[in-house]
C-alpha angles and dihedrals in degrees: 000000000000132000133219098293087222091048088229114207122257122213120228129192112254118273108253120024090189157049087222096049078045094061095041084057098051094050087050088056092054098054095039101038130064104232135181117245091234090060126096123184135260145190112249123189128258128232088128133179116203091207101300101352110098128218143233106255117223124237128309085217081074117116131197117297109199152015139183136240133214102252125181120226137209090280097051102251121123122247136187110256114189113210126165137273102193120028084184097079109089105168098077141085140235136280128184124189117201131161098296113357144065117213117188110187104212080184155340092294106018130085152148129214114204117187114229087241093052096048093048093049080060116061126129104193112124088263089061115023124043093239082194100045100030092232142129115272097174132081107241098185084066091061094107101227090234094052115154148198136247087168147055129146139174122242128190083245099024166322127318117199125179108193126211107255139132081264110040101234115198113205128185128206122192107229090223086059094039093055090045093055094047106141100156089086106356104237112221107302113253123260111245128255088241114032106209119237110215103206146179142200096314085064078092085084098070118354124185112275145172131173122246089236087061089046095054087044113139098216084053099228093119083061093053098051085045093057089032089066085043099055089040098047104017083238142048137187120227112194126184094053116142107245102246129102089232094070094035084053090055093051092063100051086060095076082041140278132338129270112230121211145160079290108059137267091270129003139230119172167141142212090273098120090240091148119041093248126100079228073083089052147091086228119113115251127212123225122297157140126249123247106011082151086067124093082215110020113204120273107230134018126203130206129191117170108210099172149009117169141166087014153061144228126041100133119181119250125209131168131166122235096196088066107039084044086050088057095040084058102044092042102029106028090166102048091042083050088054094046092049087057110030107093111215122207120220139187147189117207115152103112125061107221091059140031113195115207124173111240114260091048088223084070120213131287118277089248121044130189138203097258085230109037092037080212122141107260101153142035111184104175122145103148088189093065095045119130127209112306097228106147096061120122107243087236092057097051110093089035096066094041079064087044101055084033077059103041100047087046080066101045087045093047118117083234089057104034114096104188116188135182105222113217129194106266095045136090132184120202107191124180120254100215097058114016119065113203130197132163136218126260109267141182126211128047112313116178105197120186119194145144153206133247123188116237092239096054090050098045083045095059102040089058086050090062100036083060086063100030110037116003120206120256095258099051083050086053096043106031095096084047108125103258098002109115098057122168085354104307138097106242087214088060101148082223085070 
């Protein structure tokens, strides 16, 4: 299931080999795109992405391979017209202007329509775009929604466009970025660097892991390996590390800084009930996430045994929600749809000076899903922490009691269940958007250190170093570009 973890480039031959296959393409166009009347084809460069595979990009001798003229209409107003330059270019494909769209034609049967307003709200030269900060310069409330072109022109890596205002503006858009950001139609939605893995119990045979030594490594490689298995698996072991809170601490702060809570920043502790939670007891404790109390719940949660002595249990428990939620789906469509929709509220209220409440007080589903992609991107479920259910429709009552019975049968399968026995020495970080954790019950005296990262510093980090390690296809496409790569960063970074 998994994919090259650097997400290494693979070359593919250019696009047309002949006039002949040319003009097949360009009749194709016709019959396939609406065009204006006013609009004549072009050839446009190559240096192309499909959705997270880089190109090959074509020769830097190449020139530029088209411009517009100013033609008349039937109406009498002038419109930019493209025609081509140089009809001996065969490797590109086609681009139509008309009044306000851009439609750029990869194949026969593949396209991308861009509106004039959304293309100009989207340079990236210096007087529009902050190449230091990474932020918006232009206005983009003064684009006029009818803006138009007098210019568009077709470079080896791109395409040129001069727009028709009081200042002529001239604006350049990789072909690598412009096919990434397709959204008329959407082309396929790339693959991701890091495929994730869901997994259950048979994971045992060969769990992700990474040595303390590797984590600590200067060059940072070690650490993003160690993300890297986090963001594949939702967990991952690191053995070697000394057993005192002091070095677990300092890993950590590796991925960034702590996330402080009513608990504390880090902790160190015992079942003692010194915070109002069973977390600070010998009782088992089912699988969940952590938080759900949380508007936003911590990203990741690390656990590092030092000591348990006089006693025995205490097993570590680790499922992941991305697969029970995958069978839940496949075998229970309608209680993983109710589950997808019915928000759950949530509390923590053990201790008297604070009471945590997610806001909206009706809390959020126990899947949630990236509004776009429709795709599973967060499992929030601690049944112990659940507040009264009082929002629920009569008629879905009962309904959504079978769903969580469900729901809680799969967590709770042999297939699903991962126990480990935690060792001094070695920690486990899970994430908490994906991976639940419980323990077994346990006698004896157990000192347990751990701490909380936000999601945003993880995934932060983790596209730091991807920057360095294993660099998406369009940076690959656009890094030799003339003022790209400003204050360390590729301005067509997909992330901006």
């Amino acid at each position: 299931m998994s994919r090259n973890v650097y997400g290494s480039k693979m070359h593919v031959a250019p696009l047309w080999k002949s006039l002949a296959l040319r003009v097949h393409i360009e009749q194709a166009l016709f019959r396939t795109i609406p065009l204006a009347s006013s609009t004549a084809l072009l050839p446009v460069s190559s240096g192309l992405t499909t959705r997270g595979v880089s190109t090959s990009r074509i020769s830097n001798a190449l020139g530029s391979a088209a411009a517009v003229k100013k033609v008349p209409n039937d109406q009498g107003f002038v419109t930019p017209t493209v025609e081509a330059e140089d009809t001996s270019r065969k490797d590109l494909p086609i681009v139509t202007a008309s009044e306000r769209k851009i439609t750029i034609g990869w194949d026969t049967k593949t396209w991308s329509r861009f509106h004039n307003i959304w293309l100009r709200d989207h340079c990236r030269c210096s007087k529009c775009f902050h190449p230091i900060t990474k932020q918006r310069l232009l206005n983009t409330f003064e684009i006029p929604s009818d803006i138009k072109t007098i210019g568009v022109n077709a470079k080896a890596d791109g395409l040129e466009v001069t727009w028709q205002t009081s200042e002529p503006h001239v604006s350049f858009y990789p072909w690598s970025w412009l096919q990434s950001n397709s959204y008329d139609p959407a082309i396929s939605p790339p693959q991701p660097i890091i495929e994730k893995i869901e997994w259950g119990s048979r994971i045992a045979q060969s769990p992700p892991s990474i040595t303390y030594s590797e984590v600590m490594g200067q060059d940072d490689r070690g650490l993003y390996k160690w993300l890297t298995n986090i963001d594949q698996f939702g967990f991952s072991f690191i053995s070697g590390v000394p057993p005192t809170p002091e070095a677990t601490e300092e890993i950590v702060e590796r991925i960034g800084f702590i996330r402080e809570t009513q608990y504390g920043r880090f902790w160190d502790f015992t079942s003692d009930l010194a915070k109002g939670d069973t977390a600070y007891t010998t009782l088992a404790l089912g699988a969940h996430t952590d938080n759900t109390y949380y508007t936003d719940p911590a990203g990741l949660q690390l656990f590092h045994l030092l000591s348990h002595t006089d006693g025995t249990g205490g097993a570590t428990l680790l499922v992941d929600g991305f697969y029970v939620a995958s069978i839940l789906k496949e075998l229970y469509p309608e209680y993983y749809d109710i589950l997808s929709r019915v928000p759950v509220p949530a509390h923590a209220a053990g201790e008297a000076s604070s009471i945590y409440c997610p806001s909206p007080r009706s809390g959020y589903p126990v899947l949630g899903h990236d509004p776009c992609t429709k795709e599973l991107v967060h499992v929030r479920w601690n049944n112990d922490d659940r507040s009264v259910m009082n929002h629920l429709e009569p008629d879905l009552v009962e309904k959504w009691y079978e769903a969580i019975k469900v729901w809680n049968k799969c967590l709770k399968s042999p297939d699903s269940e991962y126990w480990v026995q935690l060792q001094p020495g070695t920690a486990v970080v899970v994430d908490n958007h994906r991976v639940l954790h419980g323990r077994s019950a346990f006698n004896g005296k157990r000192r347990m250190c751990g701490a909380y990262v936000g999601i945003d510093e993880y995934r932060s980090k983790l596209a730091v170093l991807r920057e360095r390690f294993a660099p998406e296809a369009v940076q690959n496409a656009t890094d030799d570009l003339p003022k790209t790569n400003v204050n360390g960063r590729n301005i067509w970074n997909s992330a901006l």
